[in-house]
N, C-alpha and C positions, 0 to 999 in steps of 0.2 A: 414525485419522481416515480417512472414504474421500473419494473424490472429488467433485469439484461436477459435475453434470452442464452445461452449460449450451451455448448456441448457440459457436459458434465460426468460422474463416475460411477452414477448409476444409485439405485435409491439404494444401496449396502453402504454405499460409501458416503452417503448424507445425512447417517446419524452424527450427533454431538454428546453420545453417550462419554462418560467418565469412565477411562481406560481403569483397569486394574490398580488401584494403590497409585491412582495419579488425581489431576486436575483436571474437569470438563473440558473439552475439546475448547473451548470459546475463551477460558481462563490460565488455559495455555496459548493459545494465540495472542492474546493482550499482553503477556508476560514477557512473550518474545519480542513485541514489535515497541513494547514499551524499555526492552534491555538494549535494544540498539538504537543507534544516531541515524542510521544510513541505509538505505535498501537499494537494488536494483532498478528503475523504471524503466518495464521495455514497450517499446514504439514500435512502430511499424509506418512500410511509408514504400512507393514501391516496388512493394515483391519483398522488401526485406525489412526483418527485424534489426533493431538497435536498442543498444543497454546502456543506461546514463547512470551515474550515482547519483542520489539526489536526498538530502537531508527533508525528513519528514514528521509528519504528526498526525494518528489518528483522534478522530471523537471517542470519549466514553464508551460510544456503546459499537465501534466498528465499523461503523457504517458506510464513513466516508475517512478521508484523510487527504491531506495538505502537501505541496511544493511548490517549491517556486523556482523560476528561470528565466535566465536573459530572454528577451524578444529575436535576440539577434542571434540566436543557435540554431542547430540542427532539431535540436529535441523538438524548442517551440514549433516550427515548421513543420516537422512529423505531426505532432499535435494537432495541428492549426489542420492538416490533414486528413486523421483521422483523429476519433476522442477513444476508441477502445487501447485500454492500456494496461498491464499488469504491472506490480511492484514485488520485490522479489527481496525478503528480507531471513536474513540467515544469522546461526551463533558461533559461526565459525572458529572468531577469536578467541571467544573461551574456551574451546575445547580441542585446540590442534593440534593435539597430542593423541586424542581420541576419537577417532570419525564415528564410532558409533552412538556417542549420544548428541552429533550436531544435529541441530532441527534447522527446517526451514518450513515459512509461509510466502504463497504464492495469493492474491489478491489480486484479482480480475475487477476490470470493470470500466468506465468511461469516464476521462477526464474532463471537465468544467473549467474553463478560467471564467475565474472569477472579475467581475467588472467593483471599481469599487462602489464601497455602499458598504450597510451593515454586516452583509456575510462576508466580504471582503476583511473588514474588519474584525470580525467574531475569528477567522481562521487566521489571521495574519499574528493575533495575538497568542493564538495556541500555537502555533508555528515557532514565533518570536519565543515561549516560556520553556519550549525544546531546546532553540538554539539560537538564544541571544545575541551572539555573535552577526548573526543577519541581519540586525534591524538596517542598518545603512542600503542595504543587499535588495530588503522589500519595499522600503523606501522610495527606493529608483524609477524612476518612469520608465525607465527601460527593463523594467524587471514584472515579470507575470506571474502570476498566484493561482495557480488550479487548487481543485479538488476532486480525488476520487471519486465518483457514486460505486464505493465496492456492491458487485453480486454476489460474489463466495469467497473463500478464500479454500487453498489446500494446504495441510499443516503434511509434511513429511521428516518421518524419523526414521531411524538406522538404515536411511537411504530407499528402503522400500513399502515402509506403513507409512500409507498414504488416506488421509480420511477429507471430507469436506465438511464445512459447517458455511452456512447462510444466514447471513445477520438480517436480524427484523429489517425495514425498513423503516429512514430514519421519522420519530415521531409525527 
């Protein structure tokens, strides 16, 4: 897999140094995207963006991550269109009393469906130990299985610290 080219925040903002009396930038992203069920996935498709919920799962080490969706929606179609996509995962519900410690992570990159075969299966099963409730769901011949190839992610807290981190590429 090579890399996504794409605009970014500048080499200040691509260290994954360990903030003051916290967790490495990379240890806090896992943390958050492993405490929620559900992110954003936005598309794009002419001239305009679009935002789907979509229940997900990343790899160990970030790199990539999993969804899946009918054939016969809009999303697929944007998809089927274009493969750059971001996922847009936030801690909203824990803290909606308190805006200032919600985070979010932003995840760029291009989507893959998956055909099946081995990687089909190696994701469908991490997908599945997320949210088991799907198996019928992935099952389905009418139903599609991508994967993220993330390029960066951006982690944003108290609305304005903003930093990026870039996952190796996977092994």
């Amino acid at each position: 897999m090579s890399r996504i080219e794409e605009p970014a925040l500048g080499p200040e903002a691509s260290r994954a140094e360990q903030p003051e009396g916290g967790l490495p930038l990379p240890d806090r992203i896992r943390a958050l995207v492993e405490g929620e069920l559900y992110g954003v996935l936005c598309t794009q498709g002419s001239e305009q963006p679009y935002g789907s919920l979509v229940a997900f799962s990343f790899a160990p080490d970030l790199s990539a991550a999993a969804f899946a969706t009918p054939i016969t929606t809009r999303k697929f179609q944007l998809l089927s269109a274009c493969d750059r996509v971001s996922l847009v995962v936030d801690n909203r519900p824990q803290f909606g009393d308190d805006m200032t410690r919600i985070e979010a992570v932003t995840a760029t990159g291009r989507a893959v469906r998956l055909e099946p075969g081995a990687s089909f299966e190696r994701w469908a099963e991490r997908l599945l130990e997320r949210h088991p409730y799907l198996d019928a769901f992935l099952a389905a011949p009418s139903t599609a299985l991508f994967r993220i190839d993330v390029a960066r992610f951006f982690h944003v807290e108290r609305f304005q610290e903003v930093r990026q981190w870039i996952p190796a590429p996977p092994g």
